[in-house]
C-alpha positions as CSV (number, residue, x, y, z in Angstrom):
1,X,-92.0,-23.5,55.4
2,X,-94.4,-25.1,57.8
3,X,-96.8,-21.4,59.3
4,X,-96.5,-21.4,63.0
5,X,-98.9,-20.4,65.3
6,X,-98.5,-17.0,66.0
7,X,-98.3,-16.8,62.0
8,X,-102.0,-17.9,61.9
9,X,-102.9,-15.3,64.8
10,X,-101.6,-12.3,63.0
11,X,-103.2,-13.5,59.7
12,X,-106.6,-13.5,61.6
13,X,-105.8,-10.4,63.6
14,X,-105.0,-9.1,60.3
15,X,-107.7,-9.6,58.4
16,X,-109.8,-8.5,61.2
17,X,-108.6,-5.0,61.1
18,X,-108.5,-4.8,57.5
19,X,-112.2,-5.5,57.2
20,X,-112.9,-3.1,60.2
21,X,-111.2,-0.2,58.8
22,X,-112.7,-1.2,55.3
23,X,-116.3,-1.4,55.9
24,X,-116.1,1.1,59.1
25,X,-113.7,3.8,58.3
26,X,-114.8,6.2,61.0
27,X,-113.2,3.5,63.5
28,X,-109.8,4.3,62.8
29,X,-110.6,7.9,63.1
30,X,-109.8,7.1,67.0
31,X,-106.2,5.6,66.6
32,X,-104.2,8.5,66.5
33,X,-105.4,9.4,69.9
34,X,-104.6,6.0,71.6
35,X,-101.0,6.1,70.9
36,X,-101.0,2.7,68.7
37,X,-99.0,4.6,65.5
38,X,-95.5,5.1,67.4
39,X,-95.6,1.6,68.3
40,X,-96.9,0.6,64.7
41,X,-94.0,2.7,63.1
42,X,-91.5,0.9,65.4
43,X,-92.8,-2.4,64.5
44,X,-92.8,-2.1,60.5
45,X,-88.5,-1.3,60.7
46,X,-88.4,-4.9,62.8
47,X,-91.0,-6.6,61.0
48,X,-90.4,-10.3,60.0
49,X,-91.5,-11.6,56.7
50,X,-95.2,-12.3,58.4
51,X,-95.1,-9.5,60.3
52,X,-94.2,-6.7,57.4
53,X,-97.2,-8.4,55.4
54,X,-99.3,-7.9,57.7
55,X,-97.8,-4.1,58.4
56,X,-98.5,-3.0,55.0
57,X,-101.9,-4.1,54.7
58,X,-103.0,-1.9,57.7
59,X,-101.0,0.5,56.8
60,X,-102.8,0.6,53.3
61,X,-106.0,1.1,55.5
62,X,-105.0,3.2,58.1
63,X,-103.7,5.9,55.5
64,X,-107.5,6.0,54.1
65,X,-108.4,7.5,57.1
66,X,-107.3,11.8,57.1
67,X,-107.0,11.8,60.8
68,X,-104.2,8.9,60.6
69,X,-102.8,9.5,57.6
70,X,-101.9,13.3,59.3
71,X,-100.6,11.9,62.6
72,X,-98.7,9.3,60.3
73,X,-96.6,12.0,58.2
74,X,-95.2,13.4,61.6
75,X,-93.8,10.5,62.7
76,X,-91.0,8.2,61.3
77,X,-92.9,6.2,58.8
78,X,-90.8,6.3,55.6
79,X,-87.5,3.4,57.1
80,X,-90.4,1.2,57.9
81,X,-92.2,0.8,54.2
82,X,-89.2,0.5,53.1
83,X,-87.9,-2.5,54.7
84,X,-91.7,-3.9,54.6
85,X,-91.5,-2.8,50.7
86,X,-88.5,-4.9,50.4
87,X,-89.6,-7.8,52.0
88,X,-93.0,-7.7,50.2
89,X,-92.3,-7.3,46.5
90,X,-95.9,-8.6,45.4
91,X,-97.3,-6.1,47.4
92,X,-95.8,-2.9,45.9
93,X,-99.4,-1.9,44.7
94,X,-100.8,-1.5,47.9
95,X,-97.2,0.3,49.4
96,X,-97.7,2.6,46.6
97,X,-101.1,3.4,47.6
98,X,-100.2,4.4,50.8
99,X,-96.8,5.9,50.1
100,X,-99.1,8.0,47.6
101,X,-101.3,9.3,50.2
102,X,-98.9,9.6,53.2
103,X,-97.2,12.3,50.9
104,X,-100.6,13.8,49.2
105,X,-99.8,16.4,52.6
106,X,-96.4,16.3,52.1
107,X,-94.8,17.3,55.2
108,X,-91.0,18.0,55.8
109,X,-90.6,15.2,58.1
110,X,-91.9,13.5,55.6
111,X,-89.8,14.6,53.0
112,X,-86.2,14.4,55.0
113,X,-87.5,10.6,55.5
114,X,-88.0,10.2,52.1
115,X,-84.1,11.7,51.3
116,X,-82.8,10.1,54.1
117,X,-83.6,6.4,54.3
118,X,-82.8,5.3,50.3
119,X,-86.1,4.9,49.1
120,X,-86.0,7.3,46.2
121,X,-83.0,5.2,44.4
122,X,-85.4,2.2,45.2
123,X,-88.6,3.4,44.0
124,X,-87.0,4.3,40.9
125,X,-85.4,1.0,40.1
126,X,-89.4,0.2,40.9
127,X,-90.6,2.2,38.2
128,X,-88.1,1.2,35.6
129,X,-89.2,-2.5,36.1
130,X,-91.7,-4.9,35.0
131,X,-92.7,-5.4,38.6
132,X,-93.1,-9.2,38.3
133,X,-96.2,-10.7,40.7
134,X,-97.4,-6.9,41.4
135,X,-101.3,-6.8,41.0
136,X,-101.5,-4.1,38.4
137,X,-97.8,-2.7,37.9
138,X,-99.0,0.3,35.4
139,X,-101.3,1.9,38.8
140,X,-98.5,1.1,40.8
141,X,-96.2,3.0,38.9
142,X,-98.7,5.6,38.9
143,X,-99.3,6.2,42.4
144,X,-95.6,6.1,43.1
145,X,-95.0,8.8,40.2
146,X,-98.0,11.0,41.9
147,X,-96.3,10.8,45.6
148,X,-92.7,11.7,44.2
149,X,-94.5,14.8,42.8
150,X,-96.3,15.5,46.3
151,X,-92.9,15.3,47.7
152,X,-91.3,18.0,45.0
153,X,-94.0,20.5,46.4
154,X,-92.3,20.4,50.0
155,X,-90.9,23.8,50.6
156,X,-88.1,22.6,52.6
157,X,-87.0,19.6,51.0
158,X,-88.5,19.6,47.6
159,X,-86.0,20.7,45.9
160,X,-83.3,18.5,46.5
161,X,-85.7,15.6,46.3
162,X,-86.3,16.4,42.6
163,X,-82.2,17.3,42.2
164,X,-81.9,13.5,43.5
165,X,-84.7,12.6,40.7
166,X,-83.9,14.7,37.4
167,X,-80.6,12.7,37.8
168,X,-82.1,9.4,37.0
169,X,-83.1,9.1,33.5
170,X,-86.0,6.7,34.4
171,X,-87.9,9.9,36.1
172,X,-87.4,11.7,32.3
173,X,-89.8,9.1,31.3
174,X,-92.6,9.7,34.3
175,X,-92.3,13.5,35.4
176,X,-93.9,15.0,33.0
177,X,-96.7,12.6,32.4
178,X,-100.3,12.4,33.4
179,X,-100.2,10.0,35.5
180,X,-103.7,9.1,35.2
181,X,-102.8,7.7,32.2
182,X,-99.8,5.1,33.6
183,X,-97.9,5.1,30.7
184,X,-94.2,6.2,30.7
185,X,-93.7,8.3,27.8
186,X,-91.8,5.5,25.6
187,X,-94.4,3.4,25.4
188,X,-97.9,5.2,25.0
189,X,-97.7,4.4,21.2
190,X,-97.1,0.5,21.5
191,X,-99.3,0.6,24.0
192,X,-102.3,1.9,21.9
193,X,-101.1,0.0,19.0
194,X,-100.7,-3.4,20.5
195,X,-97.1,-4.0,19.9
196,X,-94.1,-4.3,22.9
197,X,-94.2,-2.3,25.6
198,X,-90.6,-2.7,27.3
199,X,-90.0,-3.0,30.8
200,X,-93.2,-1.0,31.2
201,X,-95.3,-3.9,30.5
202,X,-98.5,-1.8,30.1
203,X,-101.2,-3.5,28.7
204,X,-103.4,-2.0,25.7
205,X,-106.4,-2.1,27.8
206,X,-105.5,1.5,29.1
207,X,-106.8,2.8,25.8
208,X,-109.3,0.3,25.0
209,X,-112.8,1.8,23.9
210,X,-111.0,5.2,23.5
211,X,-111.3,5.7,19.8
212,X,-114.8,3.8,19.3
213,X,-117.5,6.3,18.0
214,X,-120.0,6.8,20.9
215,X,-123.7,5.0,20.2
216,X,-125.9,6.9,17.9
217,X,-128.8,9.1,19.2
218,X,-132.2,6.8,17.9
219,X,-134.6,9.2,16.4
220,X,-137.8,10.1,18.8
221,X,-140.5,8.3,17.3
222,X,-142.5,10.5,15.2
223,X,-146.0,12.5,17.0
224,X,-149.4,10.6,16.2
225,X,-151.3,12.2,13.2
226,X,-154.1,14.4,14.4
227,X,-156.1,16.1,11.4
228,X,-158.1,18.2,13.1
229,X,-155.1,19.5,14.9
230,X,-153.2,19.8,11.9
231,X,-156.2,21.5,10.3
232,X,-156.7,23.9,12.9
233,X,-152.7,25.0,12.3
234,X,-153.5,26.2,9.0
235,X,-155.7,28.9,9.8
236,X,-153.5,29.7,12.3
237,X,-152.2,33.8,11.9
238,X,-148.8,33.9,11.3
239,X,-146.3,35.4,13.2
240,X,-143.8,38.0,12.1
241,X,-140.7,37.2,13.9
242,X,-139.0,40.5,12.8
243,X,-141.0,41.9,15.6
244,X,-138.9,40.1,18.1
245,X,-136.0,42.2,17.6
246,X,-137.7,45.3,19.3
């Protein structure tokens, strides 16, 4: 399908703001206070294909920044990654990013969203795929297992978040992981061995250079010979180190 116009502009426009925010964070320190985030929340539930794009990559910036990533988990955030998730499947890494640190605060608004709209049945169908054209599925999966946890620790929701979790037998694989790792727990073994790895797909590099023995100290080179020196040392008095105990 032929890109229009306003296609083009949104792609620049988009761009634009990504490499603001990236290489001049304090810039979106001001956003919040203009009003934009209301409107930006609005816009990601209506988004077109182009337009959720281009919501998810700001969004991915915007949550770097504490100030926005705050005023975001107040307001109704959750429905719109969702549908922009849906629409975007090869950008799941960066909606997991920002999923992951919209909920490292996890508020209750938050948390009733993330009950609420169907996204916990979707992220784990997510996490018990191979995630097919996702840059780095294995991180992915990670920072989506780390925000479900965040969102457990809500005191007024938590719980029957992780009731609508322990159900699925996907979770049993991820919950009680390090998730630094991004290994489910069926598949750490093949994944360190080399063989299949399921619908995890992880790749052995996770491990790689683990198990190598770490690079052997070289010996200082020995101190220059000095005779006299060494003469002088042997009529040196000896010391009784038994008198270092008083």
């Amino acid at each position: 399908m032929k890109e229009s116009k306003s296609d083009k502009q949104l792609e620049l426009v988009t761009k634009s703001l990504v490499l603001l925010f990236s290489h001049h964070p304090s810039t979106a320190d001001q956003i919040p206070a203009q009003g934009y985030l209301p409107q930006f929340c609005q816009a990601m539930q209506k988004a077109n294909l182009a337009g959720s794009k281009s919501a998810l990559l700001v969004l991915n910036q915007l949550t770097e920044n504490t100030n926005c990533a705050n005023s975001l988990g107040s307001l109704p955030i959750i429905k719109g990654l969702y549908a922009c998730m849906k629409q975007q499947p090869t950008l799941i890494r960066e909606s997991a990013h920002s999923l992951k640190l919209l909920l490292k605060k996890c508020t209750p608004e938050l948390a009733e969203q993330m009950l609420n709209s169907g996204i916990l049945t979707y992220l784990l169908e997510l996490l018990g795929s191979s995630m097919p054209g996702v840059d780095n599925p294995a991180a992915a999966k990670a920072e989506l297992v780390d925000a479900l946890k965040s969102c457990c620790r809500d005191l007024q929701y938590g719980e029957k978040v992780a009731a609508v979790l322990n159900k699925s037998s996907i979770w049993a694989q991820y919950k009680d992981q390090r998730h630094d790792l991004f290994l489910p727990a069926t598949s750490q073994i093949q994944a360190i061995t080399g063989g299949p790895s399921g619908s995890a797909a992880v790749a052995g590099y996770l491990t790689e250079g683990m198990f190598e023995p770490p690079p052997q100290r070289k010996a200082p080179p020995p101190l220059p010979l000095n005779r006299g020196f060494n003469n002088r040392l042997r009529h040196f008095p000896k010391i009784n180190v038994s008198i270092l105990a008083y």
